[in-house]
N, C-alpha and C positions, 0 to 999 in steps of 0.2 A: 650496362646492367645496373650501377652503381645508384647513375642517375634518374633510373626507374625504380631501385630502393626509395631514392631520396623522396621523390612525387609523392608514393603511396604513401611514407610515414609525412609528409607535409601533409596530403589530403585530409589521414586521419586526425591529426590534430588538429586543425581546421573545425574538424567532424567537430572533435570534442567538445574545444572552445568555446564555438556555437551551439552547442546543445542538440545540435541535428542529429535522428535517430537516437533520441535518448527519451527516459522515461521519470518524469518526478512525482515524487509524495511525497510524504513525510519525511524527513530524516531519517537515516536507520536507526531504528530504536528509540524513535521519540514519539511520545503522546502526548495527549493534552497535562497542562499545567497539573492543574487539581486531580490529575490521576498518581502523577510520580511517586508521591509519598505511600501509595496504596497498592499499585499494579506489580505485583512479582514478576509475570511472566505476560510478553507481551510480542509473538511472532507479528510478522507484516503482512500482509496475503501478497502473492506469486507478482509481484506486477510486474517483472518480465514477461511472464508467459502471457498474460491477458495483455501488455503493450503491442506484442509481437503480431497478436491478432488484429492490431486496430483499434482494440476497445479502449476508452477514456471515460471520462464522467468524474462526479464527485458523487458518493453513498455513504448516508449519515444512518447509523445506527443506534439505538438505544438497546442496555445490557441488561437484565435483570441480576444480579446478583446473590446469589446463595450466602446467608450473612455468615453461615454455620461454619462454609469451609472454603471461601472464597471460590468457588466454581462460578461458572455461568451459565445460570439456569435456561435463560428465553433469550436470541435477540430479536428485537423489532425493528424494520427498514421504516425508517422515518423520511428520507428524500432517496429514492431509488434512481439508478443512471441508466443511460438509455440501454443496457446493456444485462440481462438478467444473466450471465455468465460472472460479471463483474462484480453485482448485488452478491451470488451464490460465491463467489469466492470468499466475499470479505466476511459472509455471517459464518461457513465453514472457518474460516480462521478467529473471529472473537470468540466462537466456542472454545477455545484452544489458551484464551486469557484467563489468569488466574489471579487473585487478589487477594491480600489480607483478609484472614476470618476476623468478623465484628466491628467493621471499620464502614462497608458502603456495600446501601443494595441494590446502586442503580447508576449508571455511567452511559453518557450519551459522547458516541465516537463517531466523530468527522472521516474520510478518505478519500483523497482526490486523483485521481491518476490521470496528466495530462502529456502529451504528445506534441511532440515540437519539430519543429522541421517536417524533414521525408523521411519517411520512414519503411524501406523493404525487405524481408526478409531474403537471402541469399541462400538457395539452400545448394 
C-alpha cells in the first residue's frame, strides 16, 4: 500500500512540475504596468472553471472609465477568443475593477488563458 502512496504522490508532482492539467494567465493580482499606480481593485475572471471546460484563448479589452469615481463605465472586446463564454467571463469581471477618481478614463486589458498538457476533469 505504501508503495502505491508513493506512485500517486510521484505522479502528481510530475503533474505539477510539468504543467500538465494546469491553467496560466496572468499572475495573481498582476496587471499591466501603467495600470499599478491607478487600479485599486482588480479581481481575475474564474479561469479555473472556463479551464476545466476546455476553453483557452487570449481576450483583449478596452475599459471606459468613469473619471468621477473610478468605476467602469463600458468595456469593449477588442480581440475576442474563440470562446464567447470566456469573452462573457472576463468583460463580467472588468466591470467589477475599480480605479482612482481623476487619474484615467480609459485602459486597454490583455487575458490569456492557455492549456498545457491533458487536461480531464475526474468527477
Amino acid at each position: 500500500m505504501t508503495s502505491f502512496i508513493r506512485l500517486v504522490i510521484g505522479v502528481v508532482l510530475v503533474f505539477e512540475v510539468l504543467g500538465f492539467a494546469s491553467t496560466t494567465c496572468r499572475a495573481e493580482g498582476e496587471i499591466p504596468q501603467e495600470l499599478k499606480n491607478v487600479c485599486l481593485y482588480h479581481p481575475e475572471p474564474a479561469a479555473w472553471k472556463l479551464g476545466r471546460a476546455g476553453m483557452h484563448g487570449k481576450v483583449v479589452c478596452q475599459l471606459k472609465i468613469n473619471p468621477n469615481n473610478g468605476e467602469v463605465d463600458e468595456v469593449k472586446i477588442l480581440h475576442h477568443s474563440p470562446y464567447q463564454a470566456l469573452d462573457g467571463e472576463c468583460v463580467l469581471t472588468y466591470f467589477k475593477w475599480r480605479f482612482k477618481p481623476h487619474t484615467i478614463t480609459s485602459a486597454t486589458i490583455p487575458y490569456e488563458l492557455i492549456l498545457r498538457g491533458y487536461y480531464k476533469e475526474i468527477h
